[in-house]
C-alpha positions in Angstrom: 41.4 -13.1 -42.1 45.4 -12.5 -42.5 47.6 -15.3 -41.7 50.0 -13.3 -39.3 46.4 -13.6 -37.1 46.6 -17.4 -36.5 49.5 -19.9 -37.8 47.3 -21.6 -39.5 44.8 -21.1 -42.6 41.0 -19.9 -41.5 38.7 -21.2 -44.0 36.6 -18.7 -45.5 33.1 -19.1 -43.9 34.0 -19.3 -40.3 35.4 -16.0 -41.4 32.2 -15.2 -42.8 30.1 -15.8 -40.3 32.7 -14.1 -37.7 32.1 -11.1 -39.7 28.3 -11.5 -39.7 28.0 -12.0 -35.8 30.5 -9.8 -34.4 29.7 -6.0 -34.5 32.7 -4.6 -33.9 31.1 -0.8 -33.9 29.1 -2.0 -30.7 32.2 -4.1 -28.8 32.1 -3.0 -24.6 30.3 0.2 -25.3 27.7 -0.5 -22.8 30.1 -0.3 -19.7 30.6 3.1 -21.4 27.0 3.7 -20.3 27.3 3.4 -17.0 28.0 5.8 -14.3 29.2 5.7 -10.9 26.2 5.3 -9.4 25.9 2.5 -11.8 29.1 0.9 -10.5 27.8 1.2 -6.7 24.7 -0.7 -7.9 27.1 -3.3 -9.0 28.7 -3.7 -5.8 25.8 -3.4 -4.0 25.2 -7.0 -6.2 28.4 -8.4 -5.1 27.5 -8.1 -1.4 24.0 -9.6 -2.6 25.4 -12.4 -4.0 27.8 -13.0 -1.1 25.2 -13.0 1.0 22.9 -15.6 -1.2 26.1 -18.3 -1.2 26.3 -17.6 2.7 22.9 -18.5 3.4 23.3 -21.5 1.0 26.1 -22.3 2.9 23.7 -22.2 6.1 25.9 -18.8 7.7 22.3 -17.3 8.2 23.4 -14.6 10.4 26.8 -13.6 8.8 24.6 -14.0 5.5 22.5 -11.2 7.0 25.4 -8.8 8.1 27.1 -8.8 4.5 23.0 -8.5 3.0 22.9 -5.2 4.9 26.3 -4.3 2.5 23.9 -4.6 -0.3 21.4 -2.4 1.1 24.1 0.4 2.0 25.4 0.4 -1.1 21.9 0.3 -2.9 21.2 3.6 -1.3 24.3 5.1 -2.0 23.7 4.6 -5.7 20.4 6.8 -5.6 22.1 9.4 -3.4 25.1 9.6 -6.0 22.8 9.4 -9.2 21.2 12.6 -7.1 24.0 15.0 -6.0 26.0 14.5 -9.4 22.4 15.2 -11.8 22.9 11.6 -13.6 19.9 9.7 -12.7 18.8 8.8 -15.7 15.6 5.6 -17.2 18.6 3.5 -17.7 20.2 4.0 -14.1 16.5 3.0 -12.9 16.5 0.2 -14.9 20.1 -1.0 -13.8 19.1 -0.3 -10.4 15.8 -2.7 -10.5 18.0 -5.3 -11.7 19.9 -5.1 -8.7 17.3 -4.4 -6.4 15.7 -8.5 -7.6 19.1 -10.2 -6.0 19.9 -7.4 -3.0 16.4 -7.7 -2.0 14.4 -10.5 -3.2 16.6 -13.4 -4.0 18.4 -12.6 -0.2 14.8 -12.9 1.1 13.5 -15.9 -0.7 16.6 -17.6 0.0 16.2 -16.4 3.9 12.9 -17.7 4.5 13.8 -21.4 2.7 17.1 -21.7 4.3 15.9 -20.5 8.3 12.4 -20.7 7.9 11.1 -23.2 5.7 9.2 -26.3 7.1 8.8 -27.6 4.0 10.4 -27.5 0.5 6.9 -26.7 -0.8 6.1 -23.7 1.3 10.0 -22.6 0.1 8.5 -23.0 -3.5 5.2 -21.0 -2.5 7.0 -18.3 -0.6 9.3 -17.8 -2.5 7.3 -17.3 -5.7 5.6 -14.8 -4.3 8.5 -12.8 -3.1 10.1 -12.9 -6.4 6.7 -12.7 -8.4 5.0 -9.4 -6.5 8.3 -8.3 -6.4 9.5 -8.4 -9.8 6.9 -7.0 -11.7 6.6 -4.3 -8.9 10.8 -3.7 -10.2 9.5 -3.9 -14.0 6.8 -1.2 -13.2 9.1 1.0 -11.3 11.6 0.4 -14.2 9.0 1.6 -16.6 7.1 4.7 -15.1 9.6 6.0 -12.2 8.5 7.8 -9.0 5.2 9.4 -8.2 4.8 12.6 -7.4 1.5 14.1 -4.3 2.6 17.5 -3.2 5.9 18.0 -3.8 6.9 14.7 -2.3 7.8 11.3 -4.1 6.5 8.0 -3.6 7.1 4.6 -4.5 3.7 3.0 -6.4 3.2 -0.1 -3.9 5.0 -1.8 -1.1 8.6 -1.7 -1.9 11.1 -5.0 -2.0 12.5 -3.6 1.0 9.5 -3.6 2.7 9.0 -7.7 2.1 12.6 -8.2 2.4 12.5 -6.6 6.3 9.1 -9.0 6.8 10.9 -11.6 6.0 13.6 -10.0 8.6 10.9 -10.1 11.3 9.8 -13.4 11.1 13.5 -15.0 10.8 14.1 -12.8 14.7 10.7 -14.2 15.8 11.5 -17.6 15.1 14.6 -16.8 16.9 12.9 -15.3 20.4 9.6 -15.4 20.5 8.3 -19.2 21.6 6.2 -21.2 19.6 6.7 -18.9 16.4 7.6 -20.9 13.4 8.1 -21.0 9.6 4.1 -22.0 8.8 3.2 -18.8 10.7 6.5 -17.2 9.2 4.5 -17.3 6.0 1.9 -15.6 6.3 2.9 -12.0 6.8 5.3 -12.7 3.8 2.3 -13.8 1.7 -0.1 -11.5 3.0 2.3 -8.5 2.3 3.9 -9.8 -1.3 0.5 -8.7 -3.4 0.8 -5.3 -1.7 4.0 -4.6 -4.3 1.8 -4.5 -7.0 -0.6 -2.5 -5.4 -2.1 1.2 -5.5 -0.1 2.0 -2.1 1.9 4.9 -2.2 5.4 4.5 -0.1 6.6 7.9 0.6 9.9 8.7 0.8 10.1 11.2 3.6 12.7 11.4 6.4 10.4 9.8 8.8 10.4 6.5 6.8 13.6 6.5 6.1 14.5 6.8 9.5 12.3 3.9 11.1 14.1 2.1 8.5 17.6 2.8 9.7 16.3 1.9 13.2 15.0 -1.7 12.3 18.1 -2.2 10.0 20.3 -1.1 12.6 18.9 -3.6 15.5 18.7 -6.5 12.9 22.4 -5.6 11.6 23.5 -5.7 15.6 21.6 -8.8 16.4 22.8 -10.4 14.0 26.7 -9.4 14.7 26.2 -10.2 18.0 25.2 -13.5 17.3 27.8 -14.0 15.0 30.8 -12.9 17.5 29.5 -14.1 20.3 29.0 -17.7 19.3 25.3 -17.6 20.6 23.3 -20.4 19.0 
């Protein structure tokens, strides 16, 4: 290594071994890999991440508005991948990573910090959620979308699907009287194993649409809440 590099002498097998772990023909070249959809996946995790230190920071219901910017931004990414032709197996896979902290992490963490009654149950709930849902990511990662009559389909429940269970039981607690976090549980257990399962989750305007309509009356109860200063 030349002296004008560092005022002082290198010894020869630190530069040795510099040379044997760095490959400089490799360097950054992955962020060359990724397009914009790729970049809206990523801040799609910044939202989901925001959203995870909020509920750790017990701001459930602001934690919940800024979860919903993950989800946007999640499905602008497919939308953009679509109408400019670059969806592509490592978009998928780039988008499954994602999809574990917009989606599953935001859920776990939703159901221990709101829900919970007990650290175990946050243990056993939120195993499943991030067990089911993770290898249900890894499969979608690896074999992509189905295809029954010209229209696609997830393979099993999707981690949206759990996540706005988890949703459901977090506004029950809220309203509905003598609903708590032990019967909270079940519909999240019962429902994780579906991720892995034959189920096919078509994507069709209908579905899409129902969603919008829970997501929107989640996203405004939760505002509300947060504005208004209810308790």
């Amino acid at each position: 290594m030349p002296d004008r590099t560092f005022p002082f002498e290198v010894p020869e097998a630190v530069v040795a071994q510099a040379e044997r772990r760095w490959d400089s023909s490799v360097g950054m070249g992955l962020l060359g890999r990724l397009t914009g959809a790729d970049y809206l996946s990523l801040v799609a995790l910044f939202f989901a991440w925001s959203s995870a230190v909020l509920l750790l920071g017990g701001s459930v219901h602001l934690a919940i508005v800024v979860m919903f910017g993950a989800f946007l931004f999640d499905k602008l990414d497919g939308y953009y991948a679509r109408s400019r032709g670059v969806a592509s197996p490592f978009g998928r896979q780039v988008d499954s990573f994602i999809d574990v902290f917009a989606y599953l992490v935001t859920g776990a963490l939703l159901y221990h910090v709101a829900l919970s009654p007990s650290p175990w149950m946050s243990v056993l709930v939120g195993f499943a959620i991030l067990t089911f849902g993770g290898l249900r990511l890894v499969r979608h990662a690896d074999e992509g979308f189905g295809e029954d009559d010209g229209t696609s389909y997830y393979v099993g429940w999707t981690v949206v699907h759990v996540n706005f269970v988890v949703l459901a039981t977090f506004y029950a607690d809220l309203f509905v009287a003598g609903f708590d976090g032990w019967l909270a549980a079940i519909p999240v257990l019962l429902t994780c194993p579906l991720m892995i399962s034959g189920y096919k989750s078509y994507k069709t305007t209908i579905g899409h649409a129902l969603a919008a309509v829970f997501a929107l009356a989640a996203l405004g109860t939760s505002l509300f809440v947060t504005f208004a200063g209810v308790p």
